[in-house]
C-alpha positions as CSV (number, residue, x, y, z in Angstrom):
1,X,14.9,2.2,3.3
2,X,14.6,3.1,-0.3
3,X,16.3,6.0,-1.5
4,X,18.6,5.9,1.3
5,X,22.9,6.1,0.1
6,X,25.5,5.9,2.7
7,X,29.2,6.4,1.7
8,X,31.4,3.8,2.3
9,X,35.3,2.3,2.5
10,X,36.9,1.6,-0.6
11,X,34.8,3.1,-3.3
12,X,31.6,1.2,-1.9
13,X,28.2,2.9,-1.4
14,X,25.0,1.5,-0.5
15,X,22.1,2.2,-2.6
16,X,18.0,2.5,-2.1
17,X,17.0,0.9,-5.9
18,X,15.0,-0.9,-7.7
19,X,16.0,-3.4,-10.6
20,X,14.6,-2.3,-13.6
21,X,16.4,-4.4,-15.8
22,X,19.1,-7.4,-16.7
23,X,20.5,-8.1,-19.8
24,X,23.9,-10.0,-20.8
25,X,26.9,-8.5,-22.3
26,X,28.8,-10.0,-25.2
27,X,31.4,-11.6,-22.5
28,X,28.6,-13.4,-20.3
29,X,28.1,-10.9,-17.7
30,X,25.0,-9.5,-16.5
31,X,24.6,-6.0,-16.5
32,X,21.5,-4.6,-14.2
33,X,20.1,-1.4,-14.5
34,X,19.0,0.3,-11.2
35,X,17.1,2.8,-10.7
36,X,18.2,4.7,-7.6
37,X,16.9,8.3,-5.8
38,X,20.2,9.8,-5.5
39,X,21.9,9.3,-9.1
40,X,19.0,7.4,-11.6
41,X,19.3,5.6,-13.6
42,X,22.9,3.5,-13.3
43,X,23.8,0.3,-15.0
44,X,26.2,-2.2,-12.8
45,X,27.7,-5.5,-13.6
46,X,27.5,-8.2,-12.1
47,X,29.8,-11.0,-11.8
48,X,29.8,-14.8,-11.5
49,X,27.8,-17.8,-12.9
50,X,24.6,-19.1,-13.3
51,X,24.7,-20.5,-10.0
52,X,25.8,-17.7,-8.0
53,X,23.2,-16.8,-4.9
54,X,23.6,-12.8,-6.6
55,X,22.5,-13.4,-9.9
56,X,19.7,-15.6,-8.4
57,X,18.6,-12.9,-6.3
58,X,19.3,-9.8,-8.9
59,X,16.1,-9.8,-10.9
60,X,13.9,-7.0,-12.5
61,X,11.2,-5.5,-10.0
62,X,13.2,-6.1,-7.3
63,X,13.4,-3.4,-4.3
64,X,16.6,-3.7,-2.4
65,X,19.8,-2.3,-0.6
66,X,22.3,-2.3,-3.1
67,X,26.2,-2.4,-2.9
68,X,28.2,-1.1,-5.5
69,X,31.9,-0.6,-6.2
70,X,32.8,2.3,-8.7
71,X,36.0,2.1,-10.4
72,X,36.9,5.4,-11.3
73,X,39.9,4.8,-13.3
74,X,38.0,1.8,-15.4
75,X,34.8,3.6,-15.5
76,X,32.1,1.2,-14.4
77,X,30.3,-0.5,-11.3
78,X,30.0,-4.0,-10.2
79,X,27.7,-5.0,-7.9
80,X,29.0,-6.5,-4.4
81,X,26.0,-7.6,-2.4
82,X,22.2,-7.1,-2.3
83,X,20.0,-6.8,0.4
84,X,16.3,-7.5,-0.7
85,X,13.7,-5.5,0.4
86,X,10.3,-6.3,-1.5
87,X,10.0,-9.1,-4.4
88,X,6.5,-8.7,-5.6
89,X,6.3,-11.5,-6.3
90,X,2.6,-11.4,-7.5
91,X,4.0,-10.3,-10.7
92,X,5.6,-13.8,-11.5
93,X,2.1,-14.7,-11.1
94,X,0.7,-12.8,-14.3
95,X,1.3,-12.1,-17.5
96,X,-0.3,-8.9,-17.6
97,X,0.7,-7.5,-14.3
98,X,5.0,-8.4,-15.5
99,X,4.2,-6.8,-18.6
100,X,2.7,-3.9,-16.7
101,X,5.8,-3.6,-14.8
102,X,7.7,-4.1,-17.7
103,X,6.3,-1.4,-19.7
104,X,7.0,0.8,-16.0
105,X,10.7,0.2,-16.6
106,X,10.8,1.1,-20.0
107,X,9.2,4.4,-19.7
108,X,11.9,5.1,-16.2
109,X,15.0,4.2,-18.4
110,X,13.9,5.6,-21.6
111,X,12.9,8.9,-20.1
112,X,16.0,8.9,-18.0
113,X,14.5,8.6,-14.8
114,X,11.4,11.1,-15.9
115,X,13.4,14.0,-16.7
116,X,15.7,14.4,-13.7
117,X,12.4,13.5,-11.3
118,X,14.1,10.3,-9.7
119,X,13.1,10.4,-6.0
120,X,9.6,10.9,-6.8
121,X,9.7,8.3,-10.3
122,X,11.0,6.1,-7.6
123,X,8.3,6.4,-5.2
124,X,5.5,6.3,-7.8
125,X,7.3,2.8,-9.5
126,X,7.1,1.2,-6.1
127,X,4.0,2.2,-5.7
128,X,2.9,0.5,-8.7
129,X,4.5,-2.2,-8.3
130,X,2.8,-2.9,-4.8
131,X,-0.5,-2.3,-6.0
132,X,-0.1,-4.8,-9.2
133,X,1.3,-7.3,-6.7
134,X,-2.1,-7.8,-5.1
135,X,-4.2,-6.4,-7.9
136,X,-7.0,-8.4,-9.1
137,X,-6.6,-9.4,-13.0
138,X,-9.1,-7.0,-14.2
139,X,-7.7,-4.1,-12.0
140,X,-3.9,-4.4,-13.8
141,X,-5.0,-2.0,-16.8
142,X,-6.2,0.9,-15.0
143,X,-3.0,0.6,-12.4
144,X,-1.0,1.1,-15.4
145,X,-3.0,3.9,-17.0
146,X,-2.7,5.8,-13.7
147,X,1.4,5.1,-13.3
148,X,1.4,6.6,-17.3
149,X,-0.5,9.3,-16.3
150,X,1.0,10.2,-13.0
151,X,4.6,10.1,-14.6
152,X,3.3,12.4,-18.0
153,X,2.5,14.7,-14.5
154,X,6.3,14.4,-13.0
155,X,7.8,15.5,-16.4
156,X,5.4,18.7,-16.7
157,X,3.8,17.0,-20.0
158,X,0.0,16.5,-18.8
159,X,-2.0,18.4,-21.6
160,X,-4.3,21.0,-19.8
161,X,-8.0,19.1,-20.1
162,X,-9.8,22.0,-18.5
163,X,-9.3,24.6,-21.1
164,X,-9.4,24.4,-25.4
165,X,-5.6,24.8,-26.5
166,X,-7.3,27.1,-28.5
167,X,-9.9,29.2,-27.7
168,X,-9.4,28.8,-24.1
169,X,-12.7,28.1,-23.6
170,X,-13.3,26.2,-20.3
171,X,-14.0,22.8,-21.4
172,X,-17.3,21.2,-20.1
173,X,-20.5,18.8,-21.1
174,X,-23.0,20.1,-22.8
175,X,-26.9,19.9,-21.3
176,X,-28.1,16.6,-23.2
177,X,-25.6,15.3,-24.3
178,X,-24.6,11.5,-23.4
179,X,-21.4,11.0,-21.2
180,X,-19.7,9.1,-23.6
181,X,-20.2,11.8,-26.3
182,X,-16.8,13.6,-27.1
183,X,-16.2,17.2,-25.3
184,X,-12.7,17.5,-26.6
185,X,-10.2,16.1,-28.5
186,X,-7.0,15.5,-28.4
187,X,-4.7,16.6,-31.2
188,X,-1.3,15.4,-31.5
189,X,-1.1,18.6,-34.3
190,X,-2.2,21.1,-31.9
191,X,-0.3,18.8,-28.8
192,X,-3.2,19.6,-26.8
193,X,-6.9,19.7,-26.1
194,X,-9.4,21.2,-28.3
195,X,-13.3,21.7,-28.3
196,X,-15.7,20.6,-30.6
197,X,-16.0,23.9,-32.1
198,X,-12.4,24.4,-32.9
199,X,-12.5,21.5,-34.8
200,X,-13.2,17.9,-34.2
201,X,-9.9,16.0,-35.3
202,X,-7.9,13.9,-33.0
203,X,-8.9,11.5,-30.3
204,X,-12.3,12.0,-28.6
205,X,-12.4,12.2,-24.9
206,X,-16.6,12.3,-23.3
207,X,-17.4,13.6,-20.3
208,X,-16.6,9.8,-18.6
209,X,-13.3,9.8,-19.3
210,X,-12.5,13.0,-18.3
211,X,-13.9,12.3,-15.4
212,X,-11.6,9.1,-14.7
213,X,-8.6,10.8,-16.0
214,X,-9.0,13.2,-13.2
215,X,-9.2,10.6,-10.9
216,X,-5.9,8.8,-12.0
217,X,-4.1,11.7,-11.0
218,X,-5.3,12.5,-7.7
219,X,-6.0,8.7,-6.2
220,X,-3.6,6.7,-5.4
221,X,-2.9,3.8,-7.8
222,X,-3.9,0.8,-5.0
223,X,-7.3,2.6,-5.2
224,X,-7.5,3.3,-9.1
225,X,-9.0,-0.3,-9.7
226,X,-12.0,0.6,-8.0
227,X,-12.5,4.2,-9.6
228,X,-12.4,1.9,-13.0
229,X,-15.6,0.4,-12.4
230,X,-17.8,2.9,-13.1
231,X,-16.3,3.4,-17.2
232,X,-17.6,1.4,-19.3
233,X,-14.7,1.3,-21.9
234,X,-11.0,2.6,-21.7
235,X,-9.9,2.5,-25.5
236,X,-9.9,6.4,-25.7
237,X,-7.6,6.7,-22.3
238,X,-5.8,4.2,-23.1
239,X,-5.0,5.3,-27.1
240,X,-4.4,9.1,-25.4
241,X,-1.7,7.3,-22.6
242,X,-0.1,5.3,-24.8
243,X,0.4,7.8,-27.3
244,X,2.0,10.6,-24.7
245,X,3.8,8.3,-23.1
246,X,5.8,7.3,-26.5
247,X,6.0,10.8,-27.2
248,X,7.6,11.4,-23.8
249,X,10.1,8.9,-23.9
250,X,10.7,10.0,-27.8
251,X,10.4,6.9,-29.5
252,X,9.1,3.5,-29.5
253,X,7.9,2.2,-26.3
254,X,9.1,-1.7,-27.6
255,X,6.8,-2.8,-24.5
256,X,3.6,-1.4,-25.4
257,X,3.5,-3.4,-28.9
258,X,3.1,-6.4,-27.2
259,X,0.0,-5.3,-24.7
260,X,-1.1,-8.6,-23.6
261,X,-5.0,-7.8,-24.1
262,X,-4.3,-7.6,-27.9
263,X,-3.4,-11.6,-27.8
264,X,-6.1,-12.6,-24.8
265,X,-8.9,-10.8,-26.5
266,X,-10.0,-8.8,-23.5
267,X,-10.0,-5.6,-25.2
């Protein structure tokens, strides 16, 4: 089960995680990064060659029972054995649901495992990672836009849409007015909400989009493809999601410059 840790002989514990990433030290060993309930975010290495049945099966966006022997006196872990739980492996089918996932890990690791958060980041990644594996194409985006959101909500950093950072004026439509015409905006000076008359800088949000940004936080991502439908363009979501989630993780979300849409055209 994930999340689940069991003590064990000789320095060896048994982990609930997920593999959010393998890279290759300068010697030739792979180094995977886990993300685990108990502890995070922890990198492991793991020995042997190309050939060897572990390295086949360690991969990114893999959910398994993982081994690991801590050396206290060296300082590092090596991984023993894996148990796989859940392979997705409807991702390997995609471009846009591995960079999806991909852009998933990033946020996890450069946020340090959302702040602290790491049962529940866990429990939201898989959750994300099950819905892209069956996802229809044109349901990926708004899976993703809903895992951004969702984890803004598990570090505390959701800007308050209801009220002007201002004013405090409750923010709502006015009588008239066409859905898609902004009610707020957001303003990375003010880092938060304001009406239209506290001054209209920063990104536009219309009474649609509020609408679905409500509903990425209180639906479950397997159902957030369908609550899509009804927008008729995301650009301002997904600008405003993009934006926080850099700002979150403090830097340069390296996975986001390469959004797959941008090369296909379906933006």
């Amino acid at each position: 089960m994930i999340g689940f840790r069991q003590a064990m002989p000789d320095r060896l514990k048994r982990y609930g995680a997920l593999i959010l990433r393998a890279k290759d030290s300068p010697a030739g060993h792979r180094i995977l990064s886990l993300l685990t309930a108990e502890e995070g975010i922890i990198d492991v290495f793991l020995f042997g060659g190309a050939k060897s049945s572990l390295r086949s099966s360690a991969t990114p966006f893999v959910a398994a029972q993982a081994f690991v022997y801590s050396d206290p006196v060296k300082h590092y872990r090596k991984l023993n054995d894996l148990v796989i739980l859940e392979s997705f492996q409807g991702l390997r089918e995609s471009y846009a649901k591995l960079w999806s996932a991909s852009v998933m890990a990033e946020i996890a690791i450069k946020t340090q495992g959302c702040g602290g958060e790491y049962q529940t980041l866990l429990a939201l990644c898989l959750s994300l990672l099950r819905a892209l594996d069956l996802a229809a194409e044109e349901e990926v985006e708004i899976k993703l836009l809903a895992f951004l959101w969702k984890s803004l909500g598990i570090m505390g950093l959701q800007p308050d849409w209801s009220r002007c950072v201002v004013c405090g004026k409750r923010i709502q439509p006015r009588k008239g007015e066409p859905l898609s015409s902004p009610i707020l905006y957001y303003s990375p000076r003010l880092d938060g909400f304001a009406c239209p008359d506290c001054g209209a800088e920063g990104l536009g949000l219309g009474a649609e989009d509020i609408d679905l940004l409500d509903r990425l936080g209180t639906a479950k991502i397997q159902d957030c493809g369908r609550s899509a439908r009804g927008s008729r363009n995301l650009d301002s979501l997904r600008s405003l999601l993009y934006y926080l989630s850099q700002k979150a993780a403090e830097g340069v979300l390296l996975s986001l410059e390469i959004d797959p849409a941008l090369t296909t055209g379906q933006k």
